[in-house]
C-alpha positions in Angstrom: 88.2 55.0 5.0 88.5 56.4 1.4 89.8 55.1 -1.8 93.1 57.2 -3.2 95.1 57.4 -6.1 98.4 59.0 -5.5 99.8 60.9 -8.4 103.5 61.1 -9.5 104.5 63.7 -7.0 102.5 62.5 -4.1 104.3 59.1 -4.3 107.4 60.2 -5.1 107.0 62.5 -1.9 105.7 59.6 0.4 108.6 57.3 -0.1 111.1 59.5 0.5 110.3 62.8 1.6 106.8 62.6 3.3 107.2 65.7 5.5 107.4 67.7 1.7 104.1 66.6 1.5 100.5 68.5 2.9 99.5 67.7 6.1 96.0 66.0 5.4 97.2 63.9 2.2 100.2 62.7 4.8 97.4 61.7 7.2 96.0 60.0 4.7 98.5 58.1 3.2 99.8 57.1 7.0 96.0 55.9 8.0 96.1 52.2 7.2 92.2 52.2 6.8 92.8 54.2 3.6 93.2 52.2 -0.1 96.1 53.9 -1.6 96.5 53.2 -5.5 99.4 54.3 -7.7 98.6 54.3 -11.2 100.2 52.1 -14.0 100.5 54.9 -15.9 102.0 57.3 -13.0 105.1 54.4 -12.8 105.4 54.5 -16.2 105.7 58.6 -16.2 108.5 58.5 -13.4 110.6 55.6 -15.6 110.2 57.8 -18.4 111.7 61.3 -16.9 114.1 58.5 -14.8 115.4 56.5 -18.0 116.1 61.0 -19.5 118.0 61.5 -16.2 115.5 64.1 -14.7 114.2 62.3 -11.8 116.8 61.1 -8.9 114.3 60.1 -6.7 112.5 57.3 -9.2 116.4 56.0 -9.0 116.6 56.4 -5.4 113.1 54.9 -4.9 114.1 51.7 -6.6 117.6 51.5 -5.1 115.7 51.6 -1.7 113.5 48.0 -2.0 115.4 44.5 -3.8 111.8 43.9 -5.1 111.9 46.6 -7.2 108.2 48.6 -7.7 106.2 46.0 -6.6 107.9 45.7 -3.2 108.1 49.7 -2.9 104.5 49.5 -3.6 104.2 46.5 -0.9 106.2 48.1 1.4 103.8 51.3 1.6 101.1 49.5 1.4 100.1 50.9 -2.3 98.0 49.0 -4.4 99.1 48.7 -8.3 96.3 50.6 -10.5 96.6 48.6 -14.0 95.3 50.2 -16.7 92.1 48.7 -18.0 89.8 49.0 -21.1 87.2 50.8 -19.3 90.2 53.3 -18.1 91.0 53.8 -21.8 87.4 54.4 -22.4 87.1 57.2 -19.9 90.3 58.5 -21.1 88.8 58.9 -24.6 85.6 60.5 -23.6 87.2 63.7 -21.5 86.9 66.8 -22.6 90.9 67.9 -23.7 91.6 70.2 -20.8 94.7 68.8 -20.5 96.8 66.8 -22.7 99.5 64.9 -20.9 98.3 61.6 -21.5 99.2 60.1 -18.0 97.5 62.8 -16.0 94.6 62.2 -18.1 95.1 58.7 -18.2 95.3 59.1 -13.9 91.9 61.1 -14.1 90.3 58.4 -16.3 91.0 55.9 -13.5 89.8 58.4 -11.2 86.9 59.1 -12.3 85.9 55.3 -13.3 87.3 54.0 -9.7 86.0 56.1 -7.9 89.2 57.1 -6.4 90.0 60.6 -4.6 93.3 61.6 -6.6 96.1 63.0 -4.0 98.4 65.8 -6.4 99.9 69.2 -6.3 99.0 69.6 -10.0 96.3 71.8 -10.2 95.3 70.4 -13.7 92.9 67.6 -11.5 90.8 70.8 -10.7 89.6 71.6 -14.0 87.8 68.2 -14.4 85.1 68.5 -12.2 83.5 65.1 -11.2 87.0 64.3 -9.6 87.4 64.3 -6.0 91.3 66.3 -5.2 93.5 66.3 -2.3 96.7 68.5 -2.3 99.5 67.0 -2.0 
C-alpha cells in the first residue's frame, strides 16, 4: 500500500494504453490498495500540448468519460493532486535542475506528499529525496 503520483505519461498510458506501460508501475496502478494522485499541474500540462494539437490522447481521454477529468480520474480510481501553498513553497526551494515548471511543480508535490512519482522522464532522478518508479 503506497502513495503515487502519476506523471503525464504514466496517466496518459493507464487510460488508454496500459500495456505501453512497465510492468511494476502497471501493477501498481491496477492494485486497488495503492493511492494514485494525478497532479493539477500534470492536467494542466496535457490541456496545454492538447489545446496546440500535439497530444490526441488528452482528446481521446476526455472523449472517453461525459464527466470530463474528474470522472476519468473517478473512473480509475485517481485522486485529484490540487496545487497548494506549501507545494509552491517546495517548488521555490529546489535546486534548478530542471526547469519545466510542471515537472518541478509534480516533484514539489512529491516531495511534500510524500508520494512515490510513477514517470518515464528521467529528470525525477536528478532530485534525490524523491522516491521513482518507471513508467
Amino acid at each position: 500500500m503506497g502513495r503515487y503520483l502519476l506523471d503525464s505519461n504514466a496517466f496518459i498510458w493507464a487510460k488508454i494504453a496500459p500495456n505501453v506501460l512497465a510492468t511494476q508501475a502497471r501493477e501498481i496502478i491496477e492494485d486497488s490498495k495503492n493511492t494514485l494522485f494525478v497532479s493539477a499541474a500534470c492536467l494542466w500540462e496535457l490541456a496545454d500540448k492538447a489545446s496546440k494539437g500535439k497530444l490526441p490522447e488528452f482528446e481521446l481521454i476526455l472523449r472517453q468519460q461525459p464527466d470530463g477529468l474528474i470522472g476519468s480520474l473517478q473512473q480509475s480510481g485517481m485522486q485529484l493532486m490540487p496545487i497548494e501553498v506549501t507545494h509552491i513553497e517546495t517548488a521555490y526551494r529546489l535546486p534548478l535542475l530542471h526547469r519545466d515548471p510542471f515537472d518541478r511543480m509534480m516533484i514539489a508535490q512529491a516531495l511534500t506528499e510524500d508520494a512515490i512519482v510513477i514517470s518515464r522522464d528521467r529528470i525525477f532522478r536528478d532530485y534525490p529525496r524523491v522516491k521513482l518508479v518507471s513508467a
